[in-house]
NUZA-36129 format. One record per residue: x, y, z of N, C-alpha, C, CB in turn. Coordinates in steps of 0.2 Angstrom, whole numbers, plus 5000, padded with zeros to 4 digits. Glycine has a CB too. Example, Ala and Ser with C-alpha at 12.3 -4.5 7.8 and 13.67 -1.06 7.14 Angstrom:
BEGIN
NODE    nu    nv    nw   cau   cav   caw    cu    cv    cw   cbu   cbv   cbw
NODE  5066  4972  5039  5062  4978  5039  5066  4984  5039  5057  4978  5045
NODE  5064  4989  5035  5068  4995  5036  5064  5000  5039  5070  4997  5029
This chain:
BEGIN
NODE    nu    nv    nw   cau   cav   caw    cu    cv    cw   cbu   cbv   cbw
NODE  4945  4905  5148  4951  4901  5144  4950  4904  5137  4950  4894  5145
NODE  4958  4904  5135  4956  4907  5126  4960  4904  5125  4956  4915  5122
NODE  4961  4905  5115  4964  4899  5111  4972  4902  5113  4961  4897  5101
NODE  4974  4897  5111  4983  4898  5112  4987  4903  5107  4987  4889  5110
NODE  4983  4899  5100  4984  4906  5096  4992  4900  5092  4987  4916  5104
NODE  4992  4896  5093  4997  4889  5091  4996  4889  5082  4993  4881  5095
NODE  4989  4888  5081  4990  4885  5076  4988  4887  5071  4988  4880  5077
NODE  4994  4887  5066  4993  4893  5060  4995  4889  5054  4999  4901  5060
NODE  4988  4887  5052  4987  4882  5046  4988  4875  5047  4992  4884  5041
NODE  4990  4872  5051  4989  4865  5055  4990  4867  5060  4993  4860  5055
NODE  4992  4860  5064  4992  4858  5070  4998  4859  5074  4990  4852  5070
NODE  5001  4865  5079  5010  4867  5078  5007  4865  5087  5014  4878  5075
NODE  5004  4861  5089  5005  4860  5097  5010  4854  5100  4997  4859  5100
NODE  5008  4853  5104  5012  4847  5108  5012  4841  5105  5009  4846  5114
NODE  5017  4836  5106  5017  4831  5102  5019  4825  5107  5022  4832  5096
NODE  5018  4821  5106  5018  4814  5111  5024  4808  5109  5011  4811  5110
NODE  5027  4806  5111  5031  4800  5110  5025  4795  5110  5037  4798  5117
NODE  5020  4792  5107  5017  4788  5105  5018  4780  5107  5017  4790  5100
NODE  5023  4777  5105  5026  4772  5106  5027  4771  5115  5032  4772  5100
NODE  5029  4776  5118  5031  4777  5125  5024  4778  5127  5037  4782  5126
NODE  5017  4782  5125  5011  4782  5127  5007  4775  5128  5009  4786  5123
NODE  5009  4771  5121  5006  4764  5119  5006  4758  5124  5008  4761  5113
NODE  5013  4760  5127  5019  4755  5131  5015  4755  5139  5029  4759  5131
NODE  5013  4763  5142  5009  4763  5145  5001  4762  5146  5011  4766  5144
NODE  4999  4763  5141  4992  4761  5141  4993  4753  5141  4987  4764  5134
NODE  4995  4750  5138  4995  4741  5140  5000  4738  5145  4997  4736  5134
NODE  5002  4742  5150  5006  4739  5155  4999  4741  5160  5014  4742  5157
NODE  4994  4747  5159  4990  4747  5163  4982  4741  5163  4989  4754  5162
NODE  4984  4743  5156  4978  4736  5156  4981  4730  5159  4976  4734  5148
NODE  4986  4726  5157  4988  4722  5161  4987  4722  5165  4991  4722  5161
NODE  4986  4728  5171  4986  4725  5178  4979  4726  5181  4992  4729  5183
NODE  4975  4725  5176  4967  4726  5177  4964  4719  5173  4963  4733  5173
NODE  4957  4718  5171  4956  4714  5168  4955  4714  5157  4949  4713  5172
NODE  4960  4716  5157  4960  4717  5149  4966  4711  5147  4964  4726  5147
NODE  4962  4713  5139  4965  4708  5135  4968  4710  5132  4964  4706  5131
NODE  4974  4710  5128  4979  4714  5124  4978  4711  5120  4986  4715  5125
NODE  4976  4713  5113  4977  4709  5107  4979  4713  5100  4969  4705  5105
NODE  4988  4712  5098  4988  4719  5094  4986  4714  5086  4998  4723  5094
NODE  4986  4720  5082  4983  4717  5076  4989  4720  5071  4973  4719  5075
NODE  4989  4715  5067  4995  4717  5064  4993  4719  5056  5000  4710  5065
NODE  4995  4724  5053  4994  4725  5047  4998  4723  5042  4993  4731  5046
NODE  4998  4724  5034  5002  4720  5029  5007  4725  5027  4997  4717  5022
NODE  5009  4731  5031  5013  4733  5029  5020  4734  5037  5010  4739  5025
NODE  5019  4731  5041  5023  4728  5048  5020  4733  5054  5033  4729  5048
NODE  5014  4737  5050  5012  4741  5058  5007  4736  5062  5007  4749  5056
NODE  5009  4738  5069  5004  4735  5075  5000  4740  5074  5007  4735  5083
NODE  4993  4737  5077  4987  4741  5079  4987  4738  5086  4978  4740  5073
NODE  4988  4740  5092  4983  4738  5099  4978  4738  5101  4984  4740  5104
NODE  4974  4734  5101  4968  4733  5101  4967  4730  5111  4966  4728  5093
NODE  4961  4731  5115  4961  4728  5121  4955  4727  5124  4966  4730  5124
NODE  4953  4724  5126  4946  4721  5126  4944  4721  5133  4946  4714  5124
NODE  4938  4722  5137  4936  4721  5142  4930  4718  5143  4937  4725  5145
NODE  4929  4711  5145  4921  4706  5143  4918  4703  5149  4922  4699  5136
NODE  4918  4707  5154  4912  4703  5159  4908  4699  5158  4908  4706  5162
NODE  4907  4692  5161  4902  4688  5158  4895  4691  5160  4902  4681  5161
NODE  4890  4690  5156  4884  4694  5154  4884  4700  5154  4880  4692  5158
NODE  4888  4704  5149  4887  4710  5150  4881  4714  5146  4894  4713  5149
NODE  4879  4718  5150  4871  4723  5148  4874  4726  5142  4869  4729  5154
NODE  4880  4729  5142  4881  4735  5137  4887  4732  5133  4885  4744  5141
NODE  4890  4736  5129  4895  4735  5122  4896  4741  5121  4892  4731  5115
NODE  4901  4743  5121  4905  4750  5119  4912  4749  5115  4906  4754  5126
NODE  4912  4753  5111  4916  4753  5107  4919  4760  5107  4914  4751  5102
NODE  4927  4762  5108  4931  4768  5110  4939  4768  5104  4933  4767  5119
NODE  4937  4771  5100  4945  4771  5096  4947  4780  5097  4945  4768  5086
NODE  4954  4779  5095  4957  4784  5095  4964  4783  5090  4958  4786  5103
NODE  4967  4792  5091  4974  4789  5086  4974  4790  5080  4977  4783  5086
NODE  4968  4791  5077  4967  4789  5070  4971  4793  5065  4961  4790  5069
NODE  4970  4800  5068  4976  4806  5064  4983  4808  5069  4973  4813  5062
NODE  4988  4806  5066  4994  4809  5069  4995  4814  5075  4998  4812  5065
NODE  4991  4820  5069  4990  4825  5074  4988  4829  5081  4989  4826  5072
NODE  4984  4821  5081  4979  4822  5087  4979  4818  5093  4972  4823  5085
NODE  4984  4822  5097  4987  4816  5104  4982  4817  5110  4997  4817  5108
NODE  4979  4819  5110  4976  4820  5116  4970  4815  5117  4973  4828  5116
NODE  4967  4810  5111  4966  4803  5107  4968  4798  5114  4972  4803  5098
NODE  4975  4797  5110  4978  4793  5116  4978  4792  5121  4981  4792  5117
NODE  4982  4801  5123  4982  4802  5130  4977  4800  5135  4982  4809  5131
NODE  4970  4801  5133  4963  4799  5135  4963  4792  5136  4957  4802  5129
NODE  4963  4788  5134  4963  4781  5134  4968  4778  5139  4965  4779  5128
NODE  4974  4782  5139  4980  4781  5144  4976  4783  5151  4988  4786  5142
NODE  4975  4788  5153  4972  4791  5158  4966  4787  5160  4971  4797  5156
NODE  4961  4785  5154  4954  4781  5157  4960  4772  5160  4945  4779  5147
NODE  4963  4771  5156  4964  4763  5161  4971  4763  5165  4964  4755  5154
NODE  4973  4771  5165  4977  4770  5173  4971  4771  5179  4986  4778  5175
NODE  4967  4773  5178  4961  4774  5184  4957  4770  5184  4957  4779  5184
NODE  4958  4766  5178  4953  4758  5179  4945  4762  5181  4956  4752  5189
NODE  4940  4765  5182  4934  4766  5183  4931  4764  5179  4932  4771  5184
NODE  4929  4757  5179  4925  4754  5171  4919  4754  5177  4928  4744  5166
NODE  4912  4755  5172  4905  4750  5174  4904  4743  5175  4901  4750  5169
NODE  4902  4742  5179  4903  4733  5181  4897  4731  5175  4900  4729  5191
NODE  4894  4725  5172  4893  4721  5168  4892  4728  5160  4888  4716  5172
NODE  4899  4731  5160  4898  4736  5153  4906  4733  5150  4896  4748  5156
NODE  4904  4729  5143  4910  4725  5139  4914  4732  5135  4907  4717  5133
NODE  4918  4732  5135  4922  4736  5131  4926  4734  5125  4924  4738  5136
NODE  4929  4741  5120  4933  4737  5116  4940  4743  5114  4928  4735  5109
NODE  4942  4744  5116  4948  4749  5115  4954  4750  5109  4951  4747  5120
NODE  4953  4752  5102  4958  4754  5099  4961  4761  5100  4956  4754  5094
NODE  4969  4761  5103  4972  4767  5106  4974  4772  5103  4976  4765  5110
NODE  4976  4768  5096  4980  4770  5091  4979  4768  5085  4985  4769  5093
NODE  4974  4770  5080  4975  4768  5073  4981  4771  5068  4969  4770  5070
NODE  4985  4776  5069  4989  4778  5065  4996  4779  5067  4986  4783  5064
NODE  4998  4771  5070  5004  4772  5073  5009  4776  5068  5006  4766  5075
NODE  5010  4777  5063  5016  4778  5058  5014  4787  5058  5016  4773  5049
NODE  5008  4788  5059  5006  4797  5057  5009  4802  5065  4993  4799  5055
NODE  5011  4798  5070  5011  4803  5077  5019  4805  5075  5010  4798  5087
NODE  5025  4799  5075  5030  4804  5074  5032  4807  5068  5034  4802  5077
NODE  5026  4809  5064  5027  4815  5058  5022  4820  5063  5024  4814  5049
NODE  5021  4820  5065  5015  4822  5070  5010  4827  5061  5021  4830  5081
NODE  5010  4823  5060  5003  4824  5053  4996  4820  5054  5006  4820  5045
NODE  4992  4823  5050  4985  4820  5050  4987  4814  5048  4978  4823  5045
NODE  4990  4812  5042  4990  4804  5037  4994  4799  5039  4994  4805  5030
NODE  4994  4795  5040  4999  4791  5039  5008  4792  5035  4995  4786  5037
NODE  5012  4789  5036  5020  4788  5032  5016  4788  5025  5025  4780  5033
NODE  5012  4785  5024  5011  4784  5015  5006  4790  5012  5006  4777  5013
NODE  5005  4796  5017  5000  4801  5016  4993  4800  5013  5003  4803  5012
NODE  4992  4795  5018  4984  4792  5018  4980  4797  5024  4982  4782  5020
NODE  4976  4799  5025  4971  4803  5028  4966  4793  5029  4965  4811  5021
NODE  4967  4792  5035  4964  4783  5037  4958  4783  5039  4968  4779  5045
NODE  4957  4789  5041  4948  4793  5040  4945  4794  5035  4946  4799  5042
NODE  4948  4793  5028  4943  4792  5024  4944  4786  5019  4943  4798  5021
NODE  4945  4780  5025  4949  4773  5020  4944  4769  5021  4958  4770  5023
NODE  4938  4771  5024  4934  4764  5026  4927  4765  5022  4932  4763  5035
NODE  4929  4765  5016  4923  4762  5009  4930  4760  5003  4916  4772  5005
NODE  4933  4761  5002  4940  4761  4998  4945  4760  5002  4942  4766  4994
NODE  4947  4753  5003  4951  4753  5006  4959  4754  5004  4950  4748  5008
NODE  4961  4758  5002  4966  4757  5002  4972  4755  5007  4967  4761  4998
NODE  4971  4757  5014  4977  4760  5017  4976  4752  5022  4975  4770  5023
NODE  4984  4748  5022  4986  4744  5025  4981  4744  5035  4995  4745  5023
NODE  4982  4749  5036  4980  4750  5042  4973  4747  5043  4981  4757  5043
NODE  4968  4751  5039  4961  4750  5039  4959  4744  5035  4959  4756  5036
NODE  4962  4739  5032  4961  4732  5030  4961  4730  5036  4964  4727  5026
NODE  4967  4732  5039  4967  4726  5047  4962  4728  5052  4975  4726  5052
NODE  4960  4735  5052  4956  4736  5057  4949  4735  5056  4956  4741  5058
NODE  4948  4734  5050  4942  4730  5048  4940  4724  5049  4941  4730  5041
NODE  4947  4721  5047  4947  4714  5047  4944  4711  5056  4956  4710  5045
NODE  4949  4714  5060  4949  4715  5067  4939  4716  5069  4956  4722  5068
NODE  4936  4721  5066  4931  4724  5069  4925  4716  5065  4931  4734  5067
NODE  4927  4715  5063  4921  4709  5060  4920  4704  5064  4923  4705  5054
NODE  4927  4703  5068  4926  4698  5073  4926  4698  5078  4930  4695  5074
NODE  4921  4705  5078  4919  4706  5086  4911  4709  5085  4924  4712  5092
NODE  4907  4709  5092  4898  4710  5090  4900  4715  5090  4891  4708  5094
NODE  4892  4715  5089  4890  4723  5088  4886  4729  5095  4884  4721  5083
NODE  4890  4734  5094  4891  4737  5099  4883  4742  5102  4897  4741  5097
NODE  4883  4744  5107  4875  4750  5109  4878  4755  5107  4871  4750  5117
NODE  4883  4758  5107  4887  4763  5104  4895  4763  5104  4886  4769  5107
NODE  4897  4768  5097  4903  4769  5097  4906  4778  5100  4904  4766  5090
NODE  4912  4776  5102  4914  4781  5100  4921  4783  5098  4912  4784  5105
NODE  4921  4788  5094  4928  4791  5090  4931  4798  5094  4926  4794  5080
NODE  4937  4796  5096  4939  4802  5099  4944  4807  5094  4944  4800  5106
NODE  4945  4811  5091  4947  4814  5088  4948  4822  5093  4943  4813  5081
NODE  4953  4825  5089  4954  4834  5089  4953  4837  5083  4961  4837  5091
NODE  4951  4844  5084  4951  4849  5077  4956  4855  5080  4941  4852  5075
NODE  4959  4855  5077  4966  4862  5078  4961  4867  5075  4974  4862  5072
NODE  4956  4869  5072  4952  4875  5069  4946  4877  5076  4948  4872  5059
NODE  4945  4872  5078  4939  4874  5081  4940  4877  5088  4934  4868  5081
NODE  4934  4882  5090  4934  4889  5093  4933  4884  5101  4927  4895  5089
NODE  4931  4875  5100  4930  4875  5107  4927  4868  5106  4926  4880  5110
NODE  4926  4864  5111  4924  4858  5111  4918  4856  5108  4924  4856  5117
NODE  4916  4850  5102  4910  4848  5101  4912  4841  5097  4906  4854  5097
NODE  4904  4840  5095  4904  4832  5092  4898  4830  5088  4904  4827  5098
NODE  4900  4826  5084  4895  4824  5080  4891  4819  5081  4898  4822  5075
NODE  4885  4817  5080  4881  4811  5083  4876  4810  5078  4877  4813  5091
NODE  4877  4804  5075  4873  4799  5071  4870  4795  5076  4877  4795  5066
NODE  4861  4795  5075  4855  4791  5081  4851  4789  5076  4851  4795  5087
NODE  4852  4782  5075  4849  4781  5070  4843  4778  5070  4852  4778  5067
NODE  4841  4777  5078  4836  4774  5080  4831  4780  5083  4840  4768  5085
NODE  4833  4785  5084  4831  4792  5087  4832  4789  5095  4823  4795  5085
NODE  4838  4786  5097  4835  4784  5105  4837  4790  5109  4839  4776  5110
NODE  4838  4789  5115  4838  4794  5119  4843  4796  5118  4837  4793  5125
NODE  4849  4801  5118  4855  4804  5118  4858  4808  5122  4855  4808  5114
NODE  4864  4805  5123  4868  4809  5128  4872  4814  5125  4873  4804  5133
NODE  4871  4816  5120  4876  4821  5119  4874  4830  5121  4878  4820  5112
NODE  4868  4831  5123  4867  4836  5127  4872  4838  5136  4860  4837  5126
NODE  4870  4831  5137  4874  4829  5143  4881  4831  5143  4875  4824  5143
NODE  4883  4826  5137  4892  4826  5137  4893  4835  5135  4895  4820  5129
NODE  4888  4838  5131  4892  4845  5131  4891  4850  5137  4891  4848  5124
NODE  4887  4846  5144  4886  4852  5147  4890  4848  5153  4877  4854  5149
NODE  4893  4842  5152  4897  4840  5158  4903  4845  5156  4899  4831  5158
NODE  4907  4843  5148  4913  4846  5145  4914  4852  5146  4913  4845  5139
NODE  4911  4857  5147  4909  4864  5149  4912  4865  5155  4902  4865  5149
NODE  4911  4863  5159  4915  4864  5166  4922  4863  5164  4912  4858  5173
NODE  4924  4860  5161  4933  4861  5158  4935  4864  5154  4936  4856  5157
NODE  4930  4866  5147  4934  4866  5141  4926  4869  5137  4938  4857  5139
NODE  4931  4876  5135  4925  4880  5131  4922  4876  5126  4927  4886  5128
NODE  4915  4877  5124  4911  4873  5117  4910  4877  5111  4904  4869  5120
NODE  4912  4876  5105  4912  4879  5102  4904  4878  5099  4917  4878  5099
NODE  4900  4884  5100  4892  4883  5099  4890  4887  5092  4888  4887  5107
NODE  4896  4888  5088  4896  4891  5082  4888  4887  5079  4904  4889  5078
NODE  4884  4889  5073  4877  4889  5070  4881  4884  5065  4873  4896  5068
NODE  4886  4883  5063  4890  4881  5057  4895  4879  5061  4891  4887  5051
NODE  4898  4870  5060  4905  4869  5060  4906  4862  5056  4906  4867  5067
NODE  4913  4864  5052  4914  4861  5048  4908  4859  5042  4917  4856  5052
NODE  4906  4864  5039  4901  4865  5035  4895  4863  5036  4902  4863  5031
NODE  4892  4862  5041  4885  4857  5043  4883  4863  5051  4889  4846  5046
NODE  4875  4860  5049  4873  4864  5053  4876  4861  5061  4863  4865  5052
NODE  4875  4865  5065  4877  4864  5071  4871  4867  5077  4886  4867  5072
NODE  4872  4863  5083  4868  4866  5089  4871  4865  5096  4860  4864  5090
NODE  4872  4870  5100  4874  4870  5104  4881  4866  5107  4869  4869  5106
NODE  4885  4864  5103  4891  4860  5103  4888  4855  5100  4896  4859  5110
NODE  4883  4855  5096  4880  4845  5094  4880  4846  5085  4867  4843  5097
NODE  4882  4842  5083  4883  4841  5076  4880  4836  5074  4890  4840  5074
NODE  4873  4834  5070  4870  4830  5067  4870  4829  5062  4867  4830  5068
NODE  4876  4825  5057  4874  4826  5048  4870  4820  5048  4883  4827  5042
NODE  4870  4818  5041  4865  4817  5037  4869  4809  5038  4864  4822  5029
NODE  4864  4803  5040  4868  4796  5042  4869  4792  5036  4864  4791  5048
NODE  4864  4795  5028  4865  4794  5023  4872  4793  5019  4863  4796  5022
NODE  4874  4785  5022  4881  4784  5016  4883  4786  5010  4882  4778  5014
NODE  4878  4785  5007  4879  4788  4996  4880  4794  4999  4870  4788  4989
NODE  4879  4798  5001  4882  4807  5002  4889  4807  5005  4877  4812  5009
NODE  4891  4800  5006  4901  4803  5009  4903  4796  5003  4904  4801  5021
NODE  4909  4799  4998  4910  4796  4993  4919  4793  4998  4909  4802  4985
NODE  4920  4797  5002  4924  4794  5006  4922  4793  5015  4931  4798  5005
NODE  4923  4788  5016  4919  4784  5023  4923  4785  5026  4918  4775  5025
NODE  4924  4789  5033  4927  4792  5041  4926  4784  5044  4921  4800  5046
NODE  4929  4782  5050  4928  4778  5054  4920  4775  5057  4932  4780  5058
NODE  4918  4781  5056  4911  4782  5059  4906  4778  5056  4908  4790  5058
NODE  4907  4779  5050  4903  4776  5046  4902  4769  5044  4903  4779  5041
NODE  4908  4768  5045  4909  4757  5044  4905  4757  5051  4921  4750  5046
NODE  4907  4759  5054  4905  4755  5060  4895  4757  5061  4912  4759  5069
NODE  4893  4759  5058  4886  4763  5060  4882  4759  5054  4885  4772  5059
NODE  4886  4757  5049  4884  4753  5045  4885  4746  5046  4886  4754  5040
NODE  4890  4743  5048  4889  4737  5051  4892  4734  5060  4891  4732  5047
NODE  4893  4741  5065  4891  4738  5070  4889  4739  5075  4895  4735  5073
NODE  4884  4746  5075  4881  4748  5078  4873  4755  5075  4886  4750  5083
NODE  4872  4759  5079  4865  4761  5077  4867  4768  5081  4857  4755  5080
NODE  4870  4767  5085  4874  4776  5087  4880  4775  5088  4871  4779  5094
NODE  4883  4782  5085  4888  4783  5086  4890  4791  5088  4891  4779  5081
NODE  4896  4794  5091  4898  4799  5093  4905  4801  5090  4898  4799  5099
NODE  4907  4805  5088  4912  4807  5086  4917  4815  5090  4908  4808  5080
NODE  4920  4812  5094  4922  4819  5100  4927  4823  5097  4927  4816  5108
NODE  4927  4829  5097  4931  4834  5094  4936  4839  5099  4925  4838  5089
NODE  4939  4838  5103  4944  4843  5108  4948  4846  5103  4950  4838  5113
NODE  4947  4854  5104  4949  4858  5102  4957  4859  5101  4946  4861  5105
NODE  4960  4859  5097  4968  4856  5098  4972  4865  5099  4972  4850  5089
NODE  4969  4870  5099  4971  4876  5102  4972  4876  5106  4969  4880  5102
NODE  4969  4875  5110  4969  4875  5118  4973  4870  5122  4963  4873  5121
NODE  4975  4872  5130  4981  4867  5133  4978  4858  5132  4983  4869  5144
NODE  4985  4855  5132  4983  4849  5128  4980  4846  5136  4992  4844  5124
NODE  4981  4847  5143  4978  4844  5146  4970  4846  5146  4980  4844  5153
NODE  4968  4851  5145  4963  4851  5145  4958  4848  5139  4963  4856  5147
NODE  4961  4849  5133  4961  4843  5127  4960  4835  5130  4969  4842  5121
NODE  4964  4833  5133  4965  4826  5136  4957  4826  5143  4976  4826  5140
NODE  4954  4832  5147  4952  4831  5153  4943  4831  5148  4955  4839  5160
NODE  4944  4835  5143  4936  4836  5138  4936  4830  5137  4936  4841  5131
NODE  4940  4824  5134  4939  4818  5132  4937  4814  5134  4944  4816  5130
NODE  4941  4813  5140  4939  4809  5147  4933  4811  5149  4945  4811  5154
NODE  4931  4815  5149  4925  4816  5152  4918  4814  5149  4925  4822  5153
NODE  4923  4817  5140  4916  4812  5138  4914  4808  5139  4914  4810  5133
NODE  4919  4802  5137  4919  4795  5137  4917  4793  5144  4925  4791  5133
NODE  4917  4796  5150  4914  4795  5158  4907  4797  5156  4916  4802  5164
NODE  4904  4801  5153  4897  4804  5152  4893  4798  5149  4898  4810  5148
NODE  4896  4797  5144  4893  4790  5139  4892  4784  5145  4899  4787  5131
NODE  4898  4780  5149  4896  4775  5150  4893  4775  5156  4901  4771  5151
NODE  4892  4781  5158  4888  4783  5165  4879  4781  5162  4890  4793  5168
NODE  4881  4785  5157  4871  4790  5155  4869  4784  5149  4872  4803  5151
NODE  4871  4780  5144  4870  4776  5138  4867  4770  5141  4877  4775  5134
């Protein structure tokens, strides 16, 4: 499989009706055991948020997506995991499908107000990320998170992992499951930081990012690992959409 060859200085790939993706993902939940709870921001955007809480559950997982416009294959993934329903029996879940409702149909990284919402969680400026904050306080604290994101530049599938506990890690896993669909980019360098083997481990020190990614609220106050999925956005969007899915199969299987 090689790159498409699409994307010349952004992101020129497929684009999604978003709102008609969202409509989907919560008519599926609905007919499973989910909650729908949208969260509303101060400037009239919805966030969907949806919940899945078996009594006594063992695990806590936390799964967003959507964050940048540009990257639908986010949602798609989310849509796809709860039309198939395959959840872990006593493993609670928390699902944001869509942080950036207003950035898909500019199909841009930012949001309408040209905020980048990945780098709004130490300074808040962006209406979106007060609510989602506000939203994330009122729920525990998770055994991991994960962020689904795409990168239009990169040569192939990989991810970032902050462990802050040094526990066991699934992310050699996830990039030897992902492999069987979707090349890994095993570049020594990605995105300025050392890299190994499709694994990206930066530095979990906050004072070194003077703007906070999603990753980082949450690693600071709601969990102790987190992953960050990176689907290649050169490549066909299903197979963007099948790398994703797969991760987030790999984590609730093996975590």
């Amino acid at each position: 499989m090689v790159k498409l060859g699409k994307n010349l200085g952004s992101y020129l790939g497929e684009t999604i009706d978003i709102a008609a993706v969202l409509a989907e993902s919560e008519q599926y939940a609905r007919k499973s055991d989910w909650t729908y709870e949208p969260v509303h921001a101060e400037n009239g955007l919805v966030l969907p948020t949806l919940r899945r809480e078996p009594a006594n559950p063992r695990r806590r997982f936390y799964i967003s997506a959507g964050i940048h416009g540009d990257e639908p294959a986010g949602p798609l993934a989310i849509r796809q995991l709860l039309k198939e329903n395959e959840w872990p029996q006593k493993t609670a879940l928390w699902l944001c499908p869509c942080l950036n409702p207003s950035g898909f149909p500019l199909n841009r990284r930012e949001n309408a107000d040209g905020l980048d919402l990945n780098r709004q969680y130490l300074h808040l400026h962006a209406a979106e990320t007060r609510a989602h904050i506000a939203w994330l306080k009122q729920q525990p604290n998770f055994d991991m998170t994960l962020c689904l994101h795409e990168d239009w530049e990169a040569l192939g599938f990989y991810l970032y992992e902050i462990n802050l506990d040094n526990r066991p890690s699934p992310a050699e896993e996830i990039i030897r499951r992902v492999e069987a669909l979707c090349p890994i980019d095993r570049s020594e360098e990605i995105e300025g930081r050392p890299a190994s083997g499709g694994v990206v481990r930066p530095s979990p020190d906050p004072a070194g990012r003077p703007q906070w990614p999603e990753a980082f609220w949450l690693l600071t106050h709601k969990t102790r690992l987190s992953s960050t999925l990176e689907a290649p956005s050169d490549f066909p969007l299903a197979t963007r959409v099948a790398a994703l899915v797969t991760a987030v199969r790999t984590v609730l299987e093996v975590v």
